[in-house]
C-alpha positions as CSV (number, residue, x, y, z in Angstrom):
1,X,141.1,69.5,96.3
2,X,143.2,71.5,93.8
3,X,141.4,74.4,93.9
4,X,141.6,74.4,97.4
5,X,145.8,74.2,97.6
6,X,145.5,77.2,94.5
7,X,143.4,79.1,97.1
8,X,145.8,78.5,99.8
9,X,148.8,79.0,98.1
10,X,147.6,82.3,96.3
11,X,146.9,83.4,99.8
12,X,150.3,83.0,101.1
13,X,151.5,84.6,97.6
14,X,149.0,87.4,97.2
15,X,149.8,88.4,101.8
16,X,153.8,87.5,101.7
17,X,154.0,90.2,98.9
18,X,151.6,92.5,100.9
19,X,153.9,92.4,104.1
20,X,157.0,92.9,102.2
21,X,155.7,95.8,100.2
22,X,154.5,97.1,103.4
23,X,157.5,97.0,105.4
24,X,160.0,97.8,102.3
25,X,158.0,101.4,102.5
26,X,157.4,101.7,105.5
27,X,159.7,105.3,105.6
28,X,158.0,106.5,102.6
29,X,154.9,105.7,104.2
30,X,155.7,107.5,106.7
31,X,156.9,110.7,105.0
32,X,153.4,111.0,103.2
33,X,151.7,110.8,106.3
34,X,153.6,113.9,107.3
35,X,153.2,115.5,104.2
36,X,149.5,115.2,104.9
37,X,148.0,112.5,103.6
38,X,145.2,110.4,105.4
39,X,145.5,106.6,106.2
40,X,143.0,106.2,103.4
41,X,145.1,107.4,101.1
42,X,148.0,106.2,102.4
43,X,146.8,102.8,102.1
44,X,144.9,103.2,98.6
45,X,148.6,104.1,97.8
46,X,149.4,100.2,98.8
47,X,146.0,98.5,97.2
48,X,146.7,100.1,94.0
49,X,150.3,99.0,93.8
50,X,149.0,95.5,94.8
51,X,146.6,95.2,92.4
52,X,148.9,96.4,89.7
53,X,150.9,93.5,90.6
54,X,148.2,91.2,90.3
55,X,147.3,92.4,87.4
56,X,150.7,92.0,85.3
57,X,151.5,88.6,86.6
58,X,148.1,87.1,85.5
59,X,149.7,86.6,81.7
60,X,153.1,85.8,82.9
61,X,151.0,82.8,85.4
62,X,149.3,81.5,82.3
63,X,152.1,81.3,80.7
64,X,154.5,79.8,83.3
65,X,151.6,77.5,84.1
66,X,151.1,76.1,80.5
67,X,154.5,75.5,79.5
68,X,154.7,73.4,83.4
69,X,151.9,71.6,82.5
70,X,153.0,71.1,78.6
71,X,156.8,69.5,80.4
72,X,155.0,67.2,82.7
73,X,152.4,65.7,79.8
74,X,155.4,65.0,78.0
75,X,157.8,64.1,80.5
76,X,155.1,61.1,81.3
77,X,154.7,60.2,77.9
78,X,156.3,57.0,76.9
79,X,156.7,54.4,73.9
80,X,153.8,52.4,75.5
81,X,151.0,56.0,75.8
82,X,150.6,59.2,74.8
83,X,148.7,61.2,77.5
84,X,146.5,64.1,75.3
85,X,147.5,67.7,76.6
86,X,144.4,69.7,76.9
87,X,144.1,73.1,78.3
88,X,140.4,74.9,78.2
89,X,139.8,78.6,78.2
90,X,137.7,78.1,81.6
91,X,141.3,76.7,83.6
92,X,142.6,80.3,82.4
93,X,139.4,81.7,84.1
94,X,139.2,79.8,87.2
95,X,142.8,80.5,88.4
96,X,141.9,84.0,87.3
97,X,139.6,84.5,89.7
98,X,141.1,82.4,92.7
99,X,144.0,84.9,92.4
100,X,141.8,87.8,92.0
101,X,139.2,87.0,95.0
102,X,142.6,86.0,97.2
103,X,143.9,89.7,96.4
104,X,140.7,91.4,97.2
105,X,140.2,89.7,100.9
C-alpha cells in the first residue's frame, strides 16, 4: 500500500517538474531548434537536465526522509514505550528505484 502512494506521488513529482521545466524553456527551446538542432536533441537536452535533477535529490530525499521518520518515532514515544527506530539499507534502495523507474517512464 505504501509503496504504491511512493509510486504515485513520485509520479506527480518526477512529471510536475517535467512540465514546468518544459514550459519555463520553452523560448530557449525554441531558439536551438532554429539554430539547428533536431527534436532528438532538443529533447535529450530536457532528459539529461531531468535526470540530473533526480540524481542530486536522491541524498537530499534520504536525508529529509530519515530525519521525518527519526521526529515521528520520537514524537510517539512516551513515558509508558519506546518505539525502536530502525532504518535498513534496502528502504534507501527501494525508494531509490521507485524514483528512478517513475523518472524513466
Amino acid at each position: 500500500v505504501y509503496t504504491a502512494l511512493a509510486v504515485i506521488i513520485a509520479f506527480g513529482v518526477v512529471y510536475n517538474s517535467a512540465r514546468i521545466q518544459l514550459s519555463e524553456r520553452a523560448r530557449e527551446l525554441a531558439g536551438l531548434r532554429v539554430l539547428g538542432f533536431t527534436r532528438s536533441e532538443v529533447s535529450s537536452v530536457l532528459l539529461i537536465e531531468l535526470a540530473a535533477i533526480v540524481a542530486l535529490a536522491q541524498p537530499l530525499g534520504w536525508m529529509l526522509g530519515y530525519l521525518f521518520s527519526w521526529s515521528v518515532v520520537r514524537g510517539f514515544e512516551s513515558d509508558l514505550f519506546r518505539i525502536p527506530f530502525v532504518v535498513n539499507r534496502s528502504t534507501f534502495a527501494l525508494a531509490s528505484l521507485v524514483v528512478l523507474a517513475v523518472a524513466t517512464l
